[in-house]
C-alpha atoms as an extended CHARMM CRD file, in Angstrom:
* protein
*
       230  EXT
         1         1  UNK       CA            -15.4520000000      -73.0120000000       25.2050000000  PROA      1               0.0000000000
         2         2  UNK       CA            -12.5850000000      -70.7730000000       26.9680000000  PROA      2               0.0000000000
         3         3  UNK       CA             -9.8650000000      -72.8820000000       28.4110000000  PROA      3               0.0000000000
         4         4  UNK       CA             -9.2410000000      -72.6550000000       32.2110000000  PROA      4               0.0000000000
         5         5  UNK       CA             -6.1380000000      -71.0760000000       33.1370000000  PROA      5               0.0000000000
         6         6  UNK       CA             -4.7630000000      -72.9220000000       36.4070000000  PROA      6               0.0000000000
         7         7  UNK       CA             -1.2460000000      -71.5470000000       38.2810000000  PROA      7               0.0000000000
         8         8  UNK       CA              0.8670000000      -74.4690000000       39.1470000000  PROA      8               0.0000000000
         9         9  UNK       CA              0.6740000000      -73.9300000000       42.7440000000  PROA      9               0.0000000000
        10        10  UNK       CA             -2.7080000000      -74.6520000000       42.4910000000  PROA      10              0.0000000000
        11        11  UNK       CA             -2.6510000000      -77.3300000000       39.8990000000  PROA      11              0.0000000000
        12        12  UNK       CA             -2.9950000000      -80.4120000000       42.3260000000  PROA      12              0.0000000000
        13        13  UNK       CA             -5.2240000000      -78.6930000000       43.9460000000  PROA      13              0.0000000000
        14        14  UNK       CA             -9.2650000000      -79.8460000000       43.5390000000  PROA      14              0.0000000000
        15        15  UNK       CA            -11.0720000000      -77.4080000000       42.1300000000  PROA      15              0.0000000000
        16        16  UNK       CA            -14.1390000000      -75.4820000000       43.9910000000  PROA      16              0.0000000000
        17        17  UNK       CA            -17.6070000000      -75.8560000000       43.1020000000  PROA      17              0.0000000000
        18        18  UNK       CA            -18.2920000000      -72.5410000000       41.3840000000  PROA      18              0.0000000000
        19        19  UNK       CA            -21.1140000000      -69.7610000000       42.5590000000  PROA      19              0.0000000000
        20        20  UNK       CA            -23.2370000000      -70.0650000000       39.3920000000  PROA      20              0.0000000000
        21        21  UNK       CA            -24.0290000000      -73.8550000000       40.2700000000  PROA      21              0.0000000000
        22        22  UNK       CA            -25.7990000000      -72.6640000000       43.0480000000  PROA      22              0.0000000000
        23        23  UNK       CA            -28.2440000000      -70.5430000000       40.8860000000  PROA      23              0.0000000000
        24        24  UNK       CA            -31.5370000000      -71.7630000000       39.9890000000  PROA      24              0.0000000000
        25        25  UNK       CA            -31.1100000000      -69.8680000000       36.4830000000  PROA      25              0.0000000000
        26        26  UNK       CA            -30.1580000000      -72.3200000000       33.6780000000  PROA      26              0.0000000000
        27        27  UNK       CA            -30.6810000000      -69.9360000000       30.7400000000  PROA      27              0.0000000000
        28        28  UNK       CA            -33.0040000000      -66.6950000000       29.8370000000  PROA      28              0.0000000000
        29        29  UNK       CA            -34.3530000000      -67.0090000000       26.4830000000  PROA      29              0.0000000000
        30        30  UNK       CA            -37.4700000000      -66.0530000000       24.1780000000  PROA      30              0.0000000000
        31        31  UNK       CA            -38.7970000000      -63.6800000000       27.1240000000  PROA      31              0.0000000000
        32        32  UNK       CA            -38.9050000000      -66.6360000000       29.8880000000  PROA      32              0.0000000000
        33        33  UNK       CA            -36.6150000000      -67.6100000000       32.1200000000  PROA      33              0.0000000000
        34        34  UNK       CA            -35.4090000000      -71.5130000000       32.5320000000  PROA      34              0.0000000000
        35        35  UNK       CA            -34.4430000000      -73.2560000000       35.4990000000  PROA      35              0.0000000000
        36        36  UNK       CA            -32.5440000000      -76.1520000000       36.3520000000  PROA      36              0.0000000000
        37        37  UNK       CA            -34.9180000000      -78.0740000000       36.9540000000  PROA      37              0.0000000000
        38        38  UNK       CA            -36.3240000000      -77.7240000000       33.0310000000  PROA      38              0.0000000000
        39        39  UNK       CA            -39.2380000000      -75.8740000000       34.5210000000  PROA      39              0.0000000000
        40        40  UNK       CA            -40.1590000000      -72.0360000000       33.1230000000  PROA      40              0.0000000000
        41        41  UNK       CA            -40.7880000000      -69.0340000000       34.2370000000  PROA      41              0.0000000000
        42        42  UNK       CA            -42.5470000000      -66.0750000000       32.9470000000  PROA      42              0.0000000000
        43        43  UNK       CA            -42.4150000000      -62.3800000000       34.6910000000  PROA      43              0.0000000000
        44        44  UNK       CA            -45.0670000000      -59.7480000000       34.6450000000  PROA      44              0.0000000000
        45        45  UNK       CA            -44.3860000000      -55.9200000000       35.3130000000  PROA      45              0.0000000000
        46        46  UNK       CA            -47.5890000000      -54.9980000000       36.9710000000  PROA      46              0.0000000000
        47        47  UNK       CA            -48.9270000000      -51.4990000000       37.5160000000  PROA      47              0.0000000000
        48        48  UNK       CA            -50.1110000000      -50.0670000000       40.4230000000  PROA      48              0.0000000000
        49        49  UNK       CA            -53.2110000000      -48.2450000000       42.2380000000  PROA      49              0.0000000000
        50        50  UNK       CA            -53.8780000000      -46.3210000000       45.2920000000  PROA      50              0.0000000000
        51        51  UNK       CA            -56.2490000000      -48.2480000000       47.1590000000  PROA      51              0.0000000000
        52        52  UNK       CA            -56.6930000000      -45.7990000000       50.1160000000  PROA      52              0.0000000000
        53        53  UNK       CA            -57.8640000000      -42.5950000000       47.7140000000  PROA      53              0.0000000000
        54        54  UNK       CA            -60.6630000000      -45.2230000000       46.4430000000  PROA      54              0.0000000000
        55        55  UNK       CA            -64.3300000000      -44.7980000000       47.0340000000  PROA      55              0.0000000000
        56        56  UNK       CA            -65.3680000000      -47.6160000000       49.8430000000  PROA      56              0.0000000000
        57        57  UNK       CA            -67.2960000000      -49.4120000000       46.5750000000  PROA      57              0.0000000000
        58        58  UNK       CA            -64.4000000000      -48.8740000000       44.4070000000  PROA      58              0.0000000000
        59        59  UNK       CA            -62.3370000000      -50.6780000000       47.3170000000  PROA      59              0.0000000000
        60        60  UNK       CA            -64.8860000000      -53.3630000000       47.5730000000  PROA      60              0.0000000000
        61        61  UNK       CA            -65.1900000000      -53.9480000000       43.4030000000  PROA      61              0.0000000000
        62        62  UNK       CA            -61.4940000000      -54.0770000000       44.0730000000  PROA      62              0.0000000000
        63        63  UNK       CA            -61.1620000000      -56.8360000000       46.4820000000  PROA      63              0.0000000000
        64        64  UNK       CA            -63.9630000000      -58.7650000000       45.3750000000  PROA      64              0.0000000000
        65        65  UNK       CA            -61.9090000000      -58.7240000000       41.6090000000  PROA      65              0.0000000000
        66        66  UNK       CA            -58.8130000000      -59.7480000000       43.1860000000  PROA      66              0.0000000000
        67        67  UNK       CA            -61.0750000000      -62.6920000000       45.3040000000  PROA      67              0.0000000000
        68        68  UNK       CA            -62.1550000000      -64.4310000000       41.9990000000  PROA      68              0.0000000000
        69        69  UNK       CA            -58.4910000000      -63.8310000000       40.8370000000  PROA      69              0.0000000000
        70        70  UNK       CA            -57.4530000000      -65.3260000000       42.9490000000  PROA      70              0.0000000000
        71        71  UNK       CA            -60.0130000000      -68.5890000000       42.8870000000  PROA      71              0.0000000000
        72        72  UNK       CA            -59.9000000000      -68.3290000000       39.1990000000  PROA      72              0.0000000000
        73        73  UNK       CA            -56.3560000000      -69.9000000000       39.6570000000  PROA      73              0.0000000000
        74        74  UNK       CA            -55.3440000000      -73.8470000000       39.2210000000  PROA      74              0.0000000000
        75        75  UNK       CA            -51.3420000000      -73.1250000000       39.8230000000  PROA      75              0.0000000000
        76        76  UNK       CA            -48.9830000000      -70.8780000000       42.1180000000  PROA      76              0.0000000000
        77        77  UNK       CA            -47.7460000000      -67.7130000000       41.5730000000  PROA      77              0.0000000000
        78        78  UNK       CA            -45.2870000000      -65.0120000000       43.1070000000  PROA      78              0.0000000000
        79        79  UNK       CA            -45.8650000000      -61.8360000000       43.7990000000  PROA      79              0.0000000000
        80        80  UNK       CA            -42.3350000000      -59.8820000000       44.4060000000  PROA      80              0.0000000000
        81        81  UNK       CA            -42.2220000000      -56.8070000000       45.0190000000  PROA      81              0.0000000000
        82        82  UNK       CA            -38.7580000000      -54.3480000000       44.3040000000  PROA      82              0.0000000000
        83        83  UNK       CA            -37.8760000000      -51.5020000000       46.1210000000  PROA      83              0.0000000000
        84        84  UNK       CA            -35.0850000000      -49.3170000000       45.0780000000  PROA      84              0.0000000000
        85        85  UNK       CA            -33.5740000000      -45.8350000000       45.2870000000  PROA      85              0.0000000000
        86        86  UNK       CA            -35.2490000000      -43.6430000000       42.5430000000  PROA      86              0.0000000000
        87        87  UNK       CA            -32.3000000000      -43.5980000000       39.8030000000  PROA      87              0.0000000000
        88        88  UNK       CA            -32.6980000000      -40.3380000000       37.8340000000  PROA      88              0.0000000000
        89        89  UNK       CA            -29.6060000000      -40.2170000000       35.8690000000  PROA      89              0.0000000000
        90        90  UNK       CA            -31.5030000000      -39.9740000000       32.5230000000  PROA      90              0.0000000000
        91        91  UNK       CA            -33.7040000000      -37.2700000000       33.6380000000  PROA      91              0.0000000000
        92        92  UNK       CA            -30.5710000000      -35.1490000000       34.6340000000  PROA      92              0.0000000000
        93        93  UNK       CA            -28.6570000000      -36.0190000000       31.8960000000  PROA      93              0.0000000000
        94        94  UNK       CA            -31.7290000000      -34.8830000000       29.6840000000  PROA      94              0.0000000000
        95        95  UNK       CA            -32.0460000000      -31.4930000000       31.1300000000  PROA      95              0.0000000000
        96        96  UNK       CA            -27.9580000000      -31.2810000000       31.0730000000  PROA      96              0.0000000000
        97        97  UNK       CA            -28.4820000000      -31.8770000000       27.0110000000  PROA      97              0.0000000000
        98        98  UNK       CA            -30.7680000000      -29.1280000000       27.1070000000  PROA      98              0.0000000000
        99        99  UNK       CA            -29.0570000000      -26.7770000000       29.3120000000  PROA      99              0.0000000000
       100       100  UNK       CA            -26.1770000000      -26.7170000000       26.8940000000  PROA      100             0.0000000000
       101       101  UNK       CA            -28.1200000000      -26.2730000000       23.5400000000  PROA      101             0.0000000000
       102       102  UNK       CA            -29.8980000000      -23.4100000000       25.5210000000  PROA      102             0.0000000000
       103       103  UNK       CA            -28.7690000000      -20.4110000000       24.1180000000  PROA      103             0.0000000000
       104       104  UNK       CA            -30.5230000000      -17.5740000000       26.4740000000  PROA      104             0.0000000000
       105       105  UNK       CA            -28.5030000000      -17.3550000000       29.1870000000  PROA      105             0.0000000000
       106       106  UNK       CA            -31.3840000000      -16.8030000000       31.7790000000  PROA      106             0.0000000000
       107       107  UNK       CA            -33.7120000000      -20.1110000000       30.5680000000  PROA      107             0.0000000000
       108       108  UNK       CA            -30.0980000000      -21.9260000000       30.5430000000  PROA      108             0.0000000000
       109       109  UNK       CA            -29.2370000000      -20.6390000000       34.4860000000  PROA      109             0.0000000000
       110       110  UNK       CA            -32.8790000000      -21.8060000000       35.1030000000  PROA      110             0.0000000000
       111       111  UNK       CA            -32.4220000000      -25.2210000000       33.8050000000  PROA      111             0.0000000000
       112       112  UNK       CA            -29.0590000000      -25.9570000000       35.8960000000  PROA      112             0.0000000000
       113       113  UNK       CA            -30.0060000000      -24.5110000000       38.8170000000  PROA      113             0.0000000000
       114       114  UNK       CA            -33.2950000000      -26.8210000000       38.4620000000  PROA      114             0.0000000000
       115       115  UNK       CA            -31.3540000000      -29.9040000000       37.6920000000  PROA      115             0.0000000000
       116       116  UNK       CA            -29.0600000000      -28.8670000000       40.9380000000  PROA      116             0.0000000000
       117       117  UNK       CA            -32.1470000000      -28.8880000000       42.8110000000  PROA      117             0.0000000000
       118       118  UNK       CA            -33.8150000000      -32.1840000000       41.6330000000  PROA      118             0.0000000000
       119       119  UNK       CA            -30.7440000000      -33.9200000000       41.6860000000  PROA      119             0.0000000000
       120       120  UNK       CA            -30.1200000000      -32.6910000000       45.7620000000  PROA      120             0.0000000000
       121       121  UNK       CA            -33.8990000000      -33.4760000000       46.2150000000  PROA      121             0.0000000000
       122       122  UNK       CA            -33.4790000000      -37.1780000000       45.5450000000  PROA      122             0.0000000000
       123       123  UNK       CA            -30.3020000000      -37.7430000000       47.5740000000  PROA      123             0.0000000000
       124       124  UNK       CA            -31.3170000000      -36.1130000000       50.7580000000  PROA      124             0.0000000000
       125       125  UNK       CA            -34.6670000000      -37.2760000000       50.7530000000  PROA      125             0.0000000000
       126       126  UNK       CA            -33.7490000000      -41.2970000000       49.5830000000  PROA      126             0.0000000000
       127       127  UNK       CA            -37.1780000000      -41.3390000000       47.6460000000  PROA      127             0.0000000000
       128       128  UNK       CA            -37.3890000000      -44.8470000000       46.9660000000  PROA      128             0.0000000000
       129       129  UNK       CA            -38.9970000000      -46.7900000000       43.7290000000  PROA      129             0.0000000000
       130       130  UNK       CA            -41.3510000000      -49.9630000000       44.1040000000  PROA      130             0.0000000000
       131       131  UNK       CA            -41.9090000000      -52.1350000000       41.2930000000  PROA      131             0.0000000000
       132       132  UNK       CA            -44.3690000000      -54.5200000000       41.4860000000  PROA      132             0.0000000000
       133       133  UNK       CA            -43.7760000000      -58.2530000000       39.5130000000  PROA      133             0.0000000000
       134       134  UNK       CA            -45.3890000000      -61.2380000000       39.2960000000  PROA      134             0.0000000000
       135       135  UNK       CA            -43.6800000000      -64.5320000000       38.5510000000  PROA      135             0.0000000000
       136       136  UNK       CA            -46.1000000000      -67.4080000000       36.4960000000  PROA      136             0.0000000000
       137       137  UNK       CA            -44.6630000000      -70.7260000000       36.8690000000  PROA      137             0.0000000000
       138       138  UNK       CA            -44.5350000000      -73.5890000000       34.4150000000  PROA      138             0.0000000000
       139       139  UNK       CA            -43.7460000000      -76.9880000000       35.8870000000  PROA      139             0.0000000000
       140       140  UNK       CA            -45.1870000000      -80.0570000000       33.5410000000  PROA      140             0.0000000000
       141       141  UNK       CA            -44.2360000000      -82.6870000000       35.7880000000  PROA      141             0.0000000000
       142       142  UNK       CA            -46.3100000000      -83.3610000000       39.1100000000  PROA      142             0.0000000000
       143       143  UNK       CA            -44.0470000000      -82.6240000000       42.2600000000  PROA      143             0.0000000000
       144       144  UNK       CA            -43.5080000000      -85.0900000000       44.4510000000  PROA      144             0.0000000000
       145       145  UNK       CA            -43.2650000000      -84.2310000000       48.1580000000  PROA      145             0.0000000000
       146       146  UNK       CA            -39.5430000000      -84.0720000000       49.4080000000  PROA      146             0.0000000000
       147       147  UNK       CA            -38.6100000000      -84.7530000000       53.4130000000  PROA      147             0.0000000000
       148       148  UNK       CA            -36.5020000000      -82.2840000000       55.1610000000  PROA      148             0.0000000000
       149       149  UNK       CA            -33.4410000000      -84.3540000000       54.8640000000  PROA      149             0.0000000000
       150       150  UNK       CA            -33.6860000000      -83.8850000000       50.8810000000  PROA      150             0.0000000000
       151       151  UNK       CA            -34.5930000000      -80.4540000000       50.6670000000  PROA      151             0.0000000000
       152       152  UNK       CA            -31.3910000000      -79.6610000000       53.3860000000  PROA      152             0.0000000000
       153       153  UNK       CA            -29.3320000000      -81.5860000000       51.0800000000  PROA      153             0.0000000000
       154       154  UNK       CA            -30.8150000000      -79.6220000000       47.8780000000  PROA      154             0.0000000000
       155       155  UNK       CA            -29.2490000000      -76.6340000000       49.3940000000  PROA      155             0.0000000000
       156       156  UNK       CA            -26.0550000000      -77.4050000000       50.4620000000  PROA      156             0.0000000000
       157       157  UNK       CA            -25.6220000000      -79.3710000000       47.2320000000  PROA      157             0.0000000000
       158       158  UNK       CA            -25.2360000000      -78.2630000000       43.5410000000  PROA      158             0.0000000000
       159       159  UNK       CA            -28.1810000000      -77.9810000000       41.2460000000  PROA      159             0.0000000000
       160       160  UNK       CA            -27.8930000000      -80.6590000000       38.1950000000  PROA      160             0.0000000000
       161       161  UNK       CA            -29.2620000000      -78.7420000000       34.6020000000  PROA      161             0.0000000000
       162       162  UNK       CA            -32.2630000000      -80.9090000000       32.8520000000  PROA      162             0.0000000000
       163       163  UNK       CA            -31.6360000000      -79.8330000000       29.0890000000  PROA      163             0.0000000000
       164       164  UNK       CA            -34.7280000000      -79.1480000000       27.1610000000  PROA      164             0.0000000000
       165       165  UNK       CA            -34.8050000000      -79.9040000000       23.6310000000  PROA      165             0.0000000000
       166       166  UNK       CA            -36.2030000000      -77.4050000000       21.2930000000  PROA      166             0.0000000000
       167       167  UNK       CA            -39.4510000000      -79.0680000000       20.9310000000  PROA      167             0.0000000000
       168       168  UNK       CA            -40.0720000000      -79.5340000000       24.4940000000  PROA      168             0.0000000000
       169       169  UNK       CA            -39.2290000000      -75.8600000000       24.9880000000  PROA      169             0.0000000000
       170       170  UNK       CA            -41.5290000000      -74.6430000000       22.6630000000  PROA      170             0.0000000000
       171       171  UNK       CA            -44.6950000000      -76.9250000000       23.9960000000  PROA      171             0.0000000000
       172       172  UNK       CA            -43.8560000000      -75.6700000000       27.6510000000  PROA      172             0.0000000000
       173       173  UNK       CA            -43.7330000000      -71.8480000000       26.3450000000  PROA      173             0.0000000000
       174       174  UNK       CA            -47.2150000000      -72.6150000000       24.3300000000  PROA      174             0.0000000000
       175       175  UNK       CA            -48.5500000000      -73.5760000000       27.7330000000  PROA      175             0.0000000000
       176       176  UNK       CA            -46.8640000000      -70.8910000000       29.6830000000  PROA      176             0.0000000000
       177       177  UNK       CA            -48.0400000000      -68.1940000000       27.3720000000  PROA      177             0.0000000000
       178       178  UNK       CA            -51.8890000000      -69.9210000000       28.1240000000  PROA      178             0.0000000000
       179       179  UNK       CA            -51.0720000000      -68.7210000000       32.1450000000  PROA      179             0.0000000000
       180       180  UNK       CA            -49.4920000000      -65.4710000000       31.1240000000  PROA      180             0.0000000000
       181       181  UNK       CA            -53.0640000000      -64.6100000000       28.8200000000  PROA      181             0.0000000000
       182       182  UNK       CA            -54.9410000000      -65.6970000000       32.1370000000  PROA      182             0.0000000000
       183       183  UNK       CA            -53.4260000000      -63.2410000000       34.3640000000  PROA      183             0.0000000000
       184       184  UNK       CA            -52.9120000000      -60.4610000000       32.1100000000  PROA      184             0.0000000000
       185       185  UNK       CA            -56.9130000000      -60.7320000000       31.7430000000  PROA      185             0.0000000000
       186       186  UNK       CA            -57.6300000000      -61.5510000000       35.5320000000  PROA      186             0.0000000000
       187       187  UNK       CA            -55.6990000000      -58.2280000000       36.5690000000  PROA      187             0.0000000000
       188       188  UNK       CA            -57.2310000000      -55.8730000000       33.7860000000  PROA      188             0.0000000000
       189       189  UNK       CA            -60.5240000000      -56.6960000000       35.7500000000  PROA      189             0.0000000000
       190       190  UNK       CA            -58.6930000000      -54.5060000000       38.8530000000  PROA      190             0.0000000000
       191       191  UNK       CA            -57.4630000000      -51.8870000000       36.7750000000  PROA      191             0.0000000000
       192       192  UNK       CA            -54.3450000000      -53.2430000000       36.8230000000  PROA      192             0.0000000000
       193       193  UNK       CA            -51.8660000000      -53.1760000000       33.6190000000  PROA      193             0.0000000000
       194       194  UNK       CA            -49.1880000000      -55.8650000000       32.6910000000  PROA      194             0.0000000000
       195       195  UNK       CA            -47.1360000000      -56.4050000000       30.7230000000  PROA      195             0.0000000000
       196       196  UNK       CA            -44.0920000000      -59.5590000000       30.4220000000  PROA      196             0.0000000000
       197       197  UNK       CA            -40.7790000000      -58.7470000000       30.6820000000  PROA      197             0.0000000000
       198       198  UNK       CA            -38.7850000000      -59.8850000000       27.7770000000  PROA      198             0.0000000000
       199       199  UNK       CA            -35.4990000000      -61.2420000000       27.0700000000  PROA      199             0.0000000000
       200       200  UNK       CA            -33.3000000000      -57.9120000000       27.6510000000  PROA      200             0.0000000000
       201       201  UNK       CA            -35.7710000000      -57.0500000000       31.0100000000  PROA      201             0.0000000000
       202       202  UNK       CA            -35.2410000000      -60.3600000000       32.5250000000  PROA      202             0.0000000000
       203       203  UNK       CA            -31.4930000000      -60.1680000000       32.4810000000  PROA      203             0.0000000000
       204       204  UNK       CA            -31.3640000000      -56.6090000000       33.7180000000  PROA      204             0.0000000000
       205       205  UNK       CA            -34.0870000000      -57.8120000000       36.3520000000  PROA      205             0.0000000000
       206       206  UNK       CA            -31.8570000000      -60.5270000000       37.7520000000  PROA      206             0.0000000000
       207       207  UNK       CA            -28.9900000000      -58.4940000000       37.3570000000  PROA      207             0.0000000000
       208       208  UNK       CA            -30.3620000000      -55.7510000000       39.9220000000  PROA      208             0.0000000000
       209       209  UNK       CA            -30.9470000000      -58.6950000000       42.1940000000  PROA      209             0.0000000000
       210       210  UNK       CA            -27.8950000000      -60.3960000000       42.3340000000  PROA      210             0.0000000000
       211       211  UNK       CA            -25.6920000000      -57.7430000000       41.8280000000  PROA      211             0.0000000000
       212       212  UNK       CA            -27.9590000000      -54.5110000000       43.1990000000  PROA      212             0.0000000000
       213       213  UNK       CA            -24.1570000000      -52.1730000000       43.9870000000  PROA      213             0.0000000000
       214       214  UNK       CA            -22.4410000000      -52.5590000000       40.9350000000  PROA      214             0.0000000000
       215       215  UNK       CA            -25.8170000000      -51.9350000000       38.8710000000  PROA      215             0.0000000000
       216       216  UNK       CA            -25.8080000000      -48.3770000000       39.8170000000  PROA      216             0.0000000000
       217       217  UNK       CA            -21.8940000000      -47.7210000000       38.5020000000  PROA      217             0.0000000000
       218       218  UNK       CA            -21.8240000000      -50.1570000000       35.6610000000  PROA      218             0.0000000000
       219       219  UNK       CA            -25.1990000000      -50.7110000000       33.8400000000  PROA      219             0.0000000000
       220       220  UNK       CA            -26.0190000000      -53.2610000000       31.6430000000  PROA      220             0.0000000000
       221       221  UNK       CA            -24.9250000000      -53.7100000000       27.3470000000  PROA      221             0.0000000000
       222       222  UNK       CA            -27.9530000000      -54.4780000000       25.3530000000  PROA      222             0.0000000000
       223       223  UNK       CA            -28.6470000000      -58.2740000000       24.7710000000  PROA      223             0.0000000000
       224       224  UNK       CA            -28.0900000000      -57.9590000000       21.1970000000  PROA      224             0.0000000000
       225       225  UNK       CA            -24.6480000000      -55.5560000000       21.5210000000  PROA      225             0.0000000000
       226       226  UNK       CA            -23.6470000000      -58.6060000000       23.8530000000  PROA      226             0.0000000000
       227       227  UNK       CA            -20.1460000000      -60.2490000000       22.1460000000  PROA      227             0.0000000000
       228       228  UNK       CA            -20.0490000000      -64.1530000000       23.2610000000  PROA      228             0.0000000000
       229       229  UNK       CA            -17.1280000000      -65.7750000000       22.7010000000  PROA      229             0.0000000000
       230       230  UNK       CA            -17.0570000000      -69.1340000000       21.9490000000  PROA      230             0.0000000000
């Protein structure tokens, strides 16, 4: 662990509680997410359809799938849905690429005065992006009802980690992975796809969340190009 650098100014000073204790995030690892509390959480990335352009029985196959869905369930879920301005910085850089290897001069005009054009399309007109997720709890202890005065004090106050040993991790993921099966199948029967998020997703998921500014100058290093030092 790093040592903590104090001034002597502020030496005899006490120390503040810091941000992160705050957070309900303990740890993201093996594609799920772990919480304070020792509970998990897994997080689907869940297509989308256009329910208005569907045939009145399309609509009603539709919401009578998502009715048993949703009575086919025995635990809570989360549907969260993301919206975000469109980010085409690949795209352009793509056609940039290409511009430059371009060697007729009229194809290569074309191509940068296209790339002007997208590129002025998306800021004037703010087209946004929605991302649809849902978020599959795993909580193997019953919860016990909490009055007001505790769940006040539970935010004011900082969260205390539960460590999970590794065997107790892996029976909770077995169990999650059960749920994850269950909903993956329960939203194929609305022609909906999903897929879970792994380990790399999740962290650049929460990082657009908590820190949705600076994700647009500075992106994210892979997990695995990720120095920790110890």
């Amino acid at each position: 662990m790093p040592e903590t650098m104090h001034s002597k100014k502020l030496a005899g000073s006490k120390p503040g509680v810091p941000a992160q204790s705050y957070l309900d995030i303990a740890e993201i690892k093996e594609d799920l997410v772990v919480l304070r509390d020792g509970t998990l959480r897994a997080v689907l990335l869940v297509s989308s359809i256009n329910f208005a352009l569907k045939s009145e029985d399309e609509q009603s196959a539709i919401v009578q799938a998502y009715m048993q869905f949703l009575n086919s369930l025995d635990f809570p879920i989360q549907v969260v849905i993301q919206t975000r301005r469109l980010n085409i910085d690949d795209y352009i850089s793509k056609l940039k690429d290409a511009e430059l290897q371009q060697k007729n001069e009229l194809l290569r005009n074309q191509i940068g005065d296209y790339r002007s054009y997208v590129r002025q399309l998306v800021d004037l007109g703010n087209i946004m992006q929605k991302r649809f997720y849902i978020v599959i709890p795993y909580d193997p202890m019953q919860q016990v009802q909490k009055g007001i005065g505790e769940k006040i004090s539970a935010i004011f106050s900082p969260m205390v980690t539960i460590k999970l040993s590794a065997d107790r991790f892996q029976k909770y993921k077995t169990a999650l992975e059960l749920r994850v099966g269950n909903i993956i199948s329960g939203l194929q029967g609305m022609s909906l796809t999903a897929i879970q998020l792994d380990t790399q997703s999740l962290i650049e998921l929460y990082y657009t969340v908590y820190n949705p500014e600076l994700f647009e100058s500075q992106r994210m290093t892979e997990v695995g190009r990720l120095q920790l030092e110890g």
